[in-house]
N, C-alpha and C positions, 0 to 999 in steps of 0.2 A: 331163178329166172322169173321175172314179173312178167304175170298173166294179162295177158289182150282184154280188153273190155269188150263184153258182148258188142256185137253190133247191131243197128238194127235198121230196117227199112221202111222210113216214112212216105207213104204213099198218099198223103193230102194234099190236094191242089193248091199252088202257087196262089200270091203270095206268103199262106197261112199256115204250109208246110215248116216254112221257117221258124214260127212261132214253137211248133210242136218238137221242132229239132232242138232248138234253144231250151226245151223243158227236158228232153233227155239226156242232153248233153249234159245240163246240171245236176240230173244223175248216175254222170260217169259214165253212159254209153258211147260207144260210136254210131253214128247216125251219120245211115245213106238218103237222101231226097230223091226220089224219080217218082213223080207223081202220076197215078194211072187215069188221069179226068186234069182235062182242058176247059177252065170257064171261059164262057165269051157272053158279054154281053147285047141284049136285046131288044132292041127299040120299043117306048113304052109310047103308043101311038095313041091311047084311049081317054079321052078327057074327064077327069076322075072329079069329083065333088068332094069336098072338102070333109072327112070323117072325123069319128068323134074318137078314135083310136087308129094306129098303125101297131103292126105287128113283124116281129123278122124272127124266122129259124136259123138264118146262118149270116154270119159277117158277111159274105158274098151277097146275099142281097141287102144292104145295106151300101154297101160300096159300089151297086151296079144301078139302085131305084134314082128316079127323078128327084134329086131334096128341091123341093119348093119353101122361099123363106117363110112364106105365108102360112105355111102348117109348122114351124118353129115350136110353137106353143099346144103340138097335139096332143097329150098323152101317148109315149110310144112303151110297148113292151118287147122286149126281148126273151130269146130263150134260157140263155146261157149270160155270166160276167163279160166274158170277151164282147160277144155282140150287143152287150147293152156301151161298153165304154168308146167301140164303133160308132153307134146311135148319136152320143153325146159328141162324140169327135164330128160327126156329120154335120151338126147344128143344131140338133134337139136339144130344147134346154132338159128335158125329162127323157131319161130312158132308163128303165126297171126291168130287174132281171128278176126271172124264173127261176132261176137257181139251177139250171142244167135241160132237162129234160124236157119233152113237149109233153109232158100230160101234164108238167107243173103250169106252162106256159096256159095251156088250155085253162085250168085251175084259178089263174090269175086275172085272165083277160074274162071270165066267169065273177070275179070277185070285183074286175075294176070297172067293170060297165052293164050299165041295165039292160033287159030284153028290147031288141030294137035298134041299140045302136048300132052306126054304122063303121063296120070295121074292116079296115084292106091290111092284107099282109103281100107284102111284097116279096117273091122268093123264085123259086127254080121253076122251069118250064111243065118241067117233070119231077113233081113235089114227091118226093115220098113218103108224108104223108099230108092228110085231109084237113090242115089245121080250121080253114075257111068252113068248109064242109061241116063241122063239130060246130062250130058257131051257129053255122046258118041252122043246124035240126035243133036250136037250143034259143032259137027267136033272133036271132041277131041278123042284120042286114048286112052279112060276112061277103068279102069277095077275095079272089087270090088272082094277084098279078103279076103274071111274071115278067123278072127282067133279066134273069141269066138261064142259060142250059150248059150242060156239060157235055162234054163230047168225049171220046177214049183218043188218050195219047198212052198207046201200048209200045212204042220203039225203045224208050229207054227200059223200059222193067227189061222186054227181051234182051236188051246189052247184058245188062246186070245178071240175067241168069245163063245166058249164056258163059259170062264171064268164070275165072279159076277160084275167085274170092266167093265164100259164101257169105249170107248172113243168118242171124242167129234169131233174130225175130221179124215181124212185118205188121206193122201196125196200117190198119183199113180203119175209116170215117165213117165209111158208107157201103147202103146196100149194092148201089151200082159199081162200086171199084171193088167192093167184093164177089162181085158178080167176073169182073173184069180179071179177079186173081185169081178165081175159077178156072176161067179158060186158058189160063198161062199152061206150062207145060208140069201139070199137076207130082208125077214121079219125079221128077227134075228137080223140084221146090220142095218133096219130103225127103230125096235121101241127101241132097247136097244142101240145100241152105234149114236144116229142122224139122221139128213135126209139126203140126197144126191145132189152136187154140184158137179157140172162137170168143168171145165176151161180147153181152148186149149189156144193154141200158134197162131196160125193159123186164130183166128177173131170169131166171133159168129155161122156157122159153122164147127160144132166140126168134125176135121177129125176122130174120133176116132168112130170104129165101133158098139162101146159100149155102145156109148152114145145114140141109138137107141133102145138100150136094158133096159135105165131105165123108169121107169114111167113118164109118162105126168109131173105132178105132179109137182116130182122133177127135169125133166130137164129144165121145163118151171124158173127153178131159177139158170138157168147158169151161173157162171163169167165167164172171159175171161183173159189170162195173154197173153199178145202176145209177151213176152218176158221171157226167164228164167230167172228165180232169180223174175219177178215181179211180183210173187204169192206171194212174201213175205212181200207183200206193201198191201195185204189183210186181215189182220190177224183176222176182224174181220170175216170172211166168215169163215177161223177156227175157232174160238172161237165161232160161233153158232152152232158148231155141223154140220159139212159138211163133203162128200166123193168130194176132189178135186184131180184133176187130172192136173198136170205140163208135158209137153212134146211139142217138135217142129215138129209139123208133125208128129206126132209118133215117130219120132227119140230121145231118149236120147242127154243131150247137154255134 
């Protein structure tokens, strides 16, 4: 009898989710999408001066900022490959990745512009984290603008766990949809869809506030990815039935 392929449940917001299914599926998984965060974008009303860098922690703001053809030629860095080849698709003739994580991104945007300049990162309402913030205590004339927030879309996860099919792992982005798979119906999601597996970006510990909120139990069997994308070099940790979580510092890459 040929065995089922793990399945697993991607919970990244639309349209990026796809991307991420399309990476597991190449690993032979099955993969469910019911994403637990709604982006909507939000009107960027503030008449911004022309800087000497832009910056992005997630494809979503990139795909939600004002492109002006006029800044074409600004130096743009990204955090991750995905969101620099967004950049480029956008109209930047430049856009330079970090190679994953935001303390690289920090690291970079430190190596690619002197104290002083002026640098906008365009990103979430509700950043999690301070990327502007790091600039600005380091001389630089940082600002953070937002033009997307996330909102909770919890109806389909409820389908899905309500439902008789289980799954075998759940992959989280982020602090807040891990916040969000917190309050699902916790006993529900360990004995019928697996146990629970946490992974940051960030080293063994997990910046994620949430990860204080699972039991002993299961946190005491944390992996670690300290790089995007190299949760996907773990596949057995899905395939035993785990709730893992991907993200850099809380930030989306």
């Amino acid at each position: 009898m040929r065995k089922q392929p793990p399945s697993i449940w991607v919970t990244r917001s639309a349209p990026y989710d796809l991307l991420t299914a399309q990476r597991l599926r190449g690993m032979s998984f099955h993969v469910i999408t019911v994403p637990l965060l709604e982006v909507r974008q939000l009107p960027c009303e503030k008449a911004l001066a022309r800087p000497e860098m832009l910056a992005f922690i997630s494809v979503h703001g990139v795909r939600h900022h004002p492109f002006d053809s006029e800044w074409a030629d600004v130096p743009v860095l990204a955090v991750g490959d995905t969101t620099a080849a967004a950049v480029r698709r956008s109209g930047y003739l430049e856009g330079r990745s970090a190679g994953g994580a935001v303390a690289d991104l920090q690291t970079l945007a430190l190596r690619s512009a002197t104290s002083g300049s002026r640098v906008i990162h365009f990103g979430a309402l509700e950043p999690a984290g301070d990327f502007a913030g790091y600039l600005s205590r380091r001389g630089f004339d940082a600002m953070h603008v937002p033009v997307y927030e996330t909102e909770p879309c919890v109806e389909g996860a409820d389908l899905l766990l309500a439902g008789n099919s289980g799954v075998d792992g759940v992959l989280v982005h982020s602090p807040k949809a891990g916040r969000l798979a917190c309050q699902l119906d916790r006993k529900d999601l360990l004995e019928r869809h697996g146990s629970v597996l946490v992974g940051s970006l960030r080293g063994r510990a997990s910046p994620f506030p949430f990860h204080q909120r699972l039991d002993r139990t299961t946190a005491d069997r944390a992996i670690v990815a300290e790089k995007p994308g190299r949760l996907f070099q773990h596949p057995e940790a899905a395939a035993s039935g785990h709730f893992v979580a991907e993200a850099s510092g809380g930030v989306r890459y």
